[in-house]
Residue, then its C-alpha position, 0 to 999 in steps of 0.5 A: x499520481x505523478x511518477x506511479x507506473x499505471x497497472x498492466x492488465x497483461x502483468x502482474x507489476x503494479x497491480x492493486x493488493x490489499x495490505x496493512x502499512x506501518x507509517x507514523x502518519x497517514x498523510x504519505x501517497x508512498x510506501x518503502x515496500x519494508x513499510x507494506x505487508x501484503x494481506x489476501x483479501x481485503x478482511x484480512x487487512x482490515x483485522x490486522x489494522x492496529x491503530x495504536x501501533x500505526x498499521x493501516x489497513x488499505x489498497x496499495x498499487x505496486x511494486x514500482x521502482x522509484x527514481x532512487x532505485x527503491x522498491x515502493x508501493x502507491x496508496x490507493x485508498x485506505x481502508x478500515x477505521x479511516x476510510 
């Protein structure tokens, strides 16, 4: 994805993390870190989906910084009921 820091195997920014995001819709590739819990194993994420309330389980790339200064997250898949 174009502006996405690629993960550093040496580090640990930007690597890929199982989590549950709040969004209105899925058609979002970012995320506001407000709008991403980090779960740690990918079942945890996947049981704390609620569809009804709009959190998505699914794997995230980050933290990265955005050209604005904001600490953002990079969908990498989604994970659960819409896989």
């Amino acid at each position: 994805m174009h502006g996405m820091v690629p993960p550093d195997p040496g580090t640990n920014v930007s690597q890929p993390h199982y989590a549950l995001v709040s969004v209105p819709r899925r058609s979002r590739k970012r995320f506001a870190a407000s709008c991403v819990d980090i779960k740690e194993t990918r079942e945890e994420a996947i049981e704390g989906e609620d569809v009804k309330s709009k959190l998505y389980a699914a794997i995230v790339i980050g933290p990265s910084k955005s050209s604005e200064g904001q600490i953002i997250y990079y969908l990498s898949e989604w994970l659960g009921h819409f896989r």
